[in-house]
C-alpha positions in Angstrom: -2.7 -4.4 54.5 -2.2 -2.9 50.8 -2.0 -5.6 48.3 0.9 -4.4 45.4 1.7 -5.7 42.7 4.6 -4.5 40.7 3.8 -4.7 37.1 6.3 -5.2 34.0 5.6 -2.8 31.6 6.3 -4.5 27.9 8.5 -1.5 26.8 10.5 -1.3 29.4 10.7 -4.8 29.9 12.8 -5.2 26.8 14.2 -1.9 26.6 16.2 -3.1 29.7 16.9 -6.4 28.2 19.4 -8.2 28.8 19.2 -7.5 32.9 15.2 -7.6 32.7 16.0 -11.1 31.4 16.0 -13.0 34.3 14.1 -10.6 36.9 10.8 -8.8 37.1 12.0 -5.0 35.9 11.8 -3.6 39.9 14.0 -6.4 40.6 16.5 -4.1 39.1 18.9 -2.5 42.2 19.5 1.1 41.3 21.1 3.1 44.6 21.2 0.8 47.5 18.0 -0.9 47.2 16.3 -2.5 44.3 13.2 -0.8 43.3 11.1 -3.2 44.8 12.9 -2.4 47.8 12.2 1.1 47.7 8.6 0.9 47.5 8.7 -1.6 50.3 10.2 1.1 51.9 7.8 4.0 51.6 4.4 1.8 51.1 4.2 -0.5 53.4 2.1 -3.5 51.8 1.9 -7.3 50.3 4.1 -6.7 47.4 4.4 -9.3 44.7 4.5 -9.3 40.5 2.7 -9.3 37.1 6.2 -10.2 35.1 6.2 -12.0 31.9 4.8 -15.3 31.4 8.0 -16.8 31.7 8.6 -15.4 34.9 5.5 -16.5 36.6 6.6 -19.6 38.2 9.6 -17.8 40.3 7.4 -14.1 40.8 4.2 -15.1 41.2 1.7 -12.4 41.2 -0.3 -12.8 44.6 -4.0 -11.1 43.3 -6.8 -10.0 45.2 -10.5 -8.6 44.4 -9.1 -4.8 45.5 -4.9 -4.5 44.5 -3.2 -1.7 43.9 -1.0 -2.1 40.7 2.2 -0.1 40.4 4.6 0.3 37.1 7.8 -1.5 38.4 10.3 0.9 36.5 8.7 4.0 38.6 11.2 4.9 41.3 9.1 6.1 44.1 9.3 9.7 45.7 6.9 11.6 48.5 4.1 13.0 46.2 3.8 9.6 44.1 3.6 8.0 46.9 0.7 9.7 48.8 -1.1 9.9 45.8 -1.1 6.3 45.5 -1.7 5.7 48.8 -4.9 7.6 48.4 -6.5 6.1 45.3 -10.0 4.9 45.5 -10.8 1.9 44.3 -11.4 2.1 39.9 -8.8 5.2 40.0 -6.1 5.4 37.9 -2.4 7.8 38.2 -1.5 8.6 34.8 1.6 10.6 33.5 1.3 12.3 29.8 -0.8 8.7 29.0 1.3 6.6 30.5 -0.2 4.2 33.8 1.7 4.8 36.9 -0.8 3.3 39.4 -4.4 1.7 39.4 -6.6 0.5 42.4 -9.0 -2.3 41.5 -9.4 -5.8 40.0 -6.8 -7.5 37.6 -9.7 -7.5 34.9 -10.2 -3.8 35.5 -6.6 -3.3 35.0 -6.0 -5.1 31.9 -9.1 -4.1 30.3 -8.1 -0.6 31.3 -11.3 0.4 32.7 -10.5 3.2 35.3 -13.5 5.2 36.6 -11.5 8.5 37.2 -8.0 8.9 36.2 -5.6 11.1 37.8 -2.5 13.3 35.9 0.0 13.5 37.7 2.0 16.8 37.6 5.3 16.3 39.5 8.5 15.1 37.9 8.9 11.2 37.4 11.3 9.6 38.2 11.9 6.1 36.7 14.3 3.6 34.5 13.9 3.1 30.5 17.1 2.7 29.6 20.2 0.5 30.6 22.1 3.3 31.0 19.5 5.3 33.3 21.2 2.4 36.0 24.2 4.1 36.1 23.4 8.1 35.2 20.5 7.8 38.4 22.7 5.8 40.5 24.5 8.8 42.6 21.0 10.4 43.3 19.4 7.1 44.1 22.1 6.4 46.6 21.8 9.6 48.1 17.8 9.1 48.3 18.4 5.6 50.1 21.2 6.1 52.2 18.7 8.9 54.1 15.7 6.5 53.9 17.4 3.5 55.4 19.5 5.2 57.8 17.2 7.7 59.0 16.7 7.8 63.1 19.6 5.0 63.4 22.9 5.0 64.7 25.5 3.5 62.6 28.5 1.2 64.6 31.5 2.8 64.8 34.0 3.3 61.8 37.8 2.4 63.1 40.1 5.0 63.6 43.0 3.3 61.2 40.7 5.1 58.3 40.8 8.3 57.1 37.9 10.8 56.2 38.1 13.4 53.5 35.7 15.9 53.8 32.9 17.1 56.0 31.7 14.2 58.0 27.9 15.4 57.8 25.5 16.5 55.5 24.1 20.4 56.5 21.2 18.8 58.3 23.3 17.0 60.5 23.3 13.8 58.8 26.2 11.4 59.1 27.5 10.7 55.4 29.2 7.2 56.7 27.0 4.6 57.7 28.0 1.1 58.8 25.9 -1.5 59.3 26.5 -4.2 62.1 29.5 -6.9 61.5 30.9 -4.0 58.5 34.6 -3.7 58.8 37.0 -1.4 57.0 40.7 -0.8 58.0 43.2 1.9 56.5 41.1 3.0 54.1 40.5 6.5 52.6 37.0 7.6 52.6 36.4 11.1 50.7 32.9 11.9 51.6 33.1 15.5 49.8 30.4 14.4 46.9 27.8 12.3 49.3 27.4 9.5 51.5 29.1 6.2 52.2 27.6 3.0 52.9 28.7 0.1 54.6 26.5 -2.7 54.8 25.7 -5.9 56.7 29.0 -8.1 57.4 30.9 -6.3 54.6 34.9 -5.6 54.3 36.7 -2.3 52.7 40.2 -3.8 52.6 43.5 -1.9 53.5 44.9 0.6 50.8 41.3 1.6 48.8 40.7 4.3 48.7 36.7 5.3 48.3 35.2 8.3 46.8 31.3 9.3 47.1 28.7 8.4 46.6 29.2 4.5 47.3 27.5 1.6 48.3 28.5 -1.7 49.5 25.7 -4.2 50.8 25.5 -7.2 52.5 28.5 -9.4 52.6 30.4 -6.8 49.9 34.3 -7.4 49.6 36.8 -4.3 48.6 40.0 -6.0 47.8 43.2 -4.2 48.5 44.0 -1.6 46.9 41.2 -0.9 45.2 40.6 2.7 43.8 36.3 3.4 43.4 34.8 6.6 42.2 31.1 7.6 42.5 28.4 7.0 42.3 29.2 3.2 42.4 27.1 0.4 44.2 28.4 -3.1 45.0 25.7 -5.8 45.5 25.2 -8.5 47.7 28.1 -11.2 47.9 30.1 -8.6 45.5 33.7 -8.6 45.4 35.5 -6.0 44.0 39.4 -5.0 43.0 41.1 -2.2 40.3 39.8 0.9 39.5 36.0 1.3 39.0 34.2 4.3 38.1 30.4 4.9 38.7 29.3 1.2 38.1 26.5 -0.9 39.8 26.6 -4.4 40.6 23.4 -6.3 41.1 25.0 -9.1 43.5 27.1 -12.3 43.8 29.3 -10.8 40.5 33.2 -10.7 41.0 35.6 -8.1 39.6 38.2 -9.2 42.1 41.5 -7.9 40.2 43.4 -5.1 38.2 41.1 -4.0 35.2 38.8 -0.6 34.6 35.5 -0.5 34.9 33.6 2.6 34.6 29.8 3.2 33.6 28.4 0.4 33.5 26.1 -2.4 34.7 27.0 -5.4 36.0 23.7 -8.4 36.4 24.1 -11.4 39.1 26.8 -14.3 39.3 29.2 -12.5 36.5 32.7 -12.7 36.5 35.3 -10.7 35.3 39.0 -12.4 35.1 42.1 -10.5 36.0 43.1 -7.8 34.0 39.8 -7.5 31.8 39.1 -4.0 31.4 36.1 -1.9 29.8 35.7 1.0 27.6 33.6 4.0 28.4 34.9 6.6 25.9 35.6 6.7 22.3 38.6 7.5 20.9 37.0 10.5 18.8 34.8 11.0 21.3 32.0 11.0 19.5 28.7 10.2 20.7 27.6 6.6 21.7 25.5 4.2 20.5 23.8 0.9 22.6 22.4 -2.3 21.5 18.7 -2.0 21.7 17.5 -5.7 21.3 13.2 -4.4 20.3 14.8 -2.8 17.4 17.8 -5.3 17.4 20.0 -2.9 16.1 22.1 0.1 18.0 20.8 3.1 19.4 21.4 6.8 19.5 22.3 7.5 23.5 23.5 11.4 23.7 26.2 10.0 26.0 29.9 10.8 25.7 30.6 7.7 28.8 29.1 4.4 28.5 30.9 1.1 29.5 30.0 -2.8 29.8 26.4 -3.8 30.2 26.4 -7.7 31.4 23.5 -9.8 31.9 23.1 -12.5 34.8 25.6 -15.4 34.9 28.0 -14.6 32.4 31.8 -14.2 32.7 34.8 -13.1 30.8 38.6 -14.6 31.0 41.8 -12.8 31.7 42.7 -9.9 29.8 39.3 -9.4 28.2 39.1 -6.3 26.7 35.6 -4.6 25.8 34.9 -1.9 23.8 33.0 1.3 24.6 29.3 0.4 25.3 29.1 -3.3 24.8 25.8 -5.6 25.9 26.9 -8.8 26.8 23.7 -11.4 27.1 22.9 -13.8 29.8 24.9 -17.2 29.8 28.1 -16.0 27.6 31.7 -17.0 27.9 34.1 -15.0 26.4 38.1 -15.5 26.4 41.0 -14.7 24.5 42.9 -12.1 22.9 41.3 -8.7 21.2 37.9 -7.2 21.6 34.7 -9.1 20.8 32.2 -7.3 18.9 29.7 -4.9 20.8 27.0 -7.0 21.5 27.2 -10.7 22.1 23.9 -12.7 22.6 22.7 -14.8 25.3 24.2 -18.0 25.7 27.6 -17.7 23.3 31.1 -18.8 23.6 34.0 -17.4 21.8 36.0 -13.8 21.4 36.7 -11.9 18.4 37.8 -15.4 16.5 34.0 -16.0 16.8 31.6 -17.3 19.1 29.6 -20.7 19.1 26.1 -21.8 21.0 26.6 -22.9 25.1 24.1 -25.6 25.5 22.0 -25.7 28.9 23.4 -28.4 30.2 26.8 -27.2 30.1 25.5 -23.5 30.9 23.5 -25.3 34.4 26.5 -26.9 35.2 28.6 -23.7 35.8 25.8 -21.9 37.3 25.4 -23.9 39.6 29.1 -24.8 40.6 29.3 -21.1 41.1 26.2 -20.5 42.8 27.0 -23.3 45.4 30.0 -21.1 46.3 27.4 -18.8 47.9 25.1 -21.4 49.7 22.7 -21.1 46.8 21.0 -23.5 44.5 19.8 -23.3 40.7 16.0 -24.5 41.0 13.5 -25.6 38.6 12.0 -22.3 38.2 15.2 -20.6 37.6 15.7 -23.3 34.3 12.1 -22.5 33.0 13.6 -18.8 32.8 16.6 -19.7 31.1 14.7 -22.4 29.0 12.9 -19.5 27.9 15.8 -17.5 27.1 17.8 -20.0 25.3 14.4 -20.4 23.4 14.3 -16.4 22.4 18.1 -16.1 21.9 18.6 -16.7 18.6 16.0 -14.6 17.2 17.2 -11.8 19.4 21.0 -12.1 17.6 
């Protein structure tokens, strides 16, 4: 049995901050399965992580004399995946200097000593940026839907829906799956731009209507009514009303009423209050720029559409309004009336009248009133990450 381990690269790590936060970077769920998930997938092994230090307590890495070591932001395809699967030991898969993969000891690795390396000449696919989530997301879904339903028969979709377009792909493929204990009624599925996925135990409620791509996993709630463009995927425990427009949900994060949301990324255990609605175009239409937190200042994007970017555990009240392309930290509050500014830093309270430090104990008591809605408890490893945040918050302001 392969032992893997999915390692952080610093870069990306913080270009993909604030979600890269609180979870190694292939943690990240892109499509229907998280990256991790997707390697899992197509190379069967022992996975665990090399995160950062902070991390190590909840992802420990799991290191052996002979480990293959895999860049967790590389999003796995056929040829990467054979080639890594026929490294010898010392070898090394390297894209224009960059380390993909690397078979050997953890002091080979982070001494970089590779006997041979190997260039590797097809297209790469991976994440750098926040907004890679969302721009990948319909091709991602497309790649997983096949991979996870391929040689399976899906339980049957109930004849109160209706199905716009061809039901299968040209190969025969379905393009609705549903997973066992999934359960939609009167909805309308337009299946003209990809596949639709239902997943374990979750409910498509009367009145939405669903175009593809789209995603929704385990225990996913569509409220009714609800109107969802591709590509959008709904996490775990997600629960969903309004209109929403190519935007992926990590899990356990509620948009449950009226309110846009469109290109955008939402992290685990968010909230967002009825009515609160998003940006993803400007009015001059003029080309977007996101809060980078290495250079702590915002970035050029060559995007037209970008919307809200929320990190883990963080919620907004009623009627929040956000402006095109705003990164919301881990931990923040925000309420009342107007727009708050475009970036708001880890652990903050406020809106546009200013906003003033949460402290932890206050920020642990929420999480975990929320998170015991689910069956799920904060532990002490999950405080030595957010100790650690709290700790690097102000300096990333």
């Amino acid at each position: 049995m392969k032992n893997i381990i999915l390692f952080d690269v610093n870069q990306q790590h913080f270009d993909l901050l604030p979600l890269a936060f609180t979870r190694p970077v292939s943690d990240i769920r892109i499509g229907i399965l998280t990256i991790r998930e997707k390697w899992e997938h197509r190379l069967p092994g022992m996975y665990s992580y090399l995160t950062p230090e902070y991390m190590a307590a909840k992802y420990p890495a799991a290191l052996s004399d002979d480990n293959i070591f895999i860049a967790s932001h590389i999003l796995p395809d056929d040829s990467l995946v054979k080639q890594i699967s026929d490294l010898d030991p010392g070898e090394a898969i390297v894209c224009n200097q960059e380390l993909l993969a690397f078979r050997g000891n953890e002091a080979d690795f982070r001494n970089e000593r590779y006997n041979r390396t190997i260039e590797y000449d097809h297209t790469l696919k991976c994440i750098r940026h926040l907004y890679d989530i969302f721009l990948m997301n319909g091709e991602c879904l497309e790649a997983d839907f096949r991979l996870i339903t391929n040689g399976r028969t899906s339980e049957k979709l109930s004849d109160s829906n209706r199905i716009i377009g061809e039901p299968c792909f040209p190969d025969g493929t379905p393009k609705i799956f549903l997973e066992p204990g999934a359960h939609a009624e009167c909805a309308i599925f337009n299946v003209t731009n990809g596949p639709i996925y239902l997943g374990k135990d979750c409910e498509i409620m009367e009145g939405s209507c669903i175009r593809a791509p789209f995603a929704a996993c385990e225990h996913a709630v569509v409220n009714m009514g609800t109107k969802i463009y591709g590509a959008t995927t709904l996490g775990p425990y997600c629960k969903v009303g309004g209109e929403l427009n190519n935007v992926v949900m990590f899990g356990f994060s509620n948009k449950a009423h009226d309110g846009f949301l469109g290109n955008a990324v939402i992290g685990e255990w968010c909230n967002l209050g009825a009515g609160a609605v998003s940006s993803n175009l400007k009015n001059d239409y003029s080309e977007i720029k996101l809060w980078n937190y290495p250079t702590r200042r915002f970035l050029r994007t060559n995007l037209q559409f970008c919307g809200l970017i929320m990190g883990d555990h963080s919620k907004a009240g009623i009627n929040t309004m956000f402006n095109t392309a705003t990164v919301v930290g881990v931990g923040v509050n925000i309420h009342g009336a107007g727009f708050p500014r475009n970036f708001v830093a880890s652990f903050s309270e406020g809106g546009t009248a200013g906003f003033t430090d949460v402290q932890l104990t206050k920020f642990y008591a929420i999480a975990e009133k929320m998170m015991a809605r689910r069956g799920r408890t904060l532990t002490d490893a999950d405080k030595t990450i957010f100790e650690a945040i709290y700790n690097q918050a102000e300096q990333l302001k």
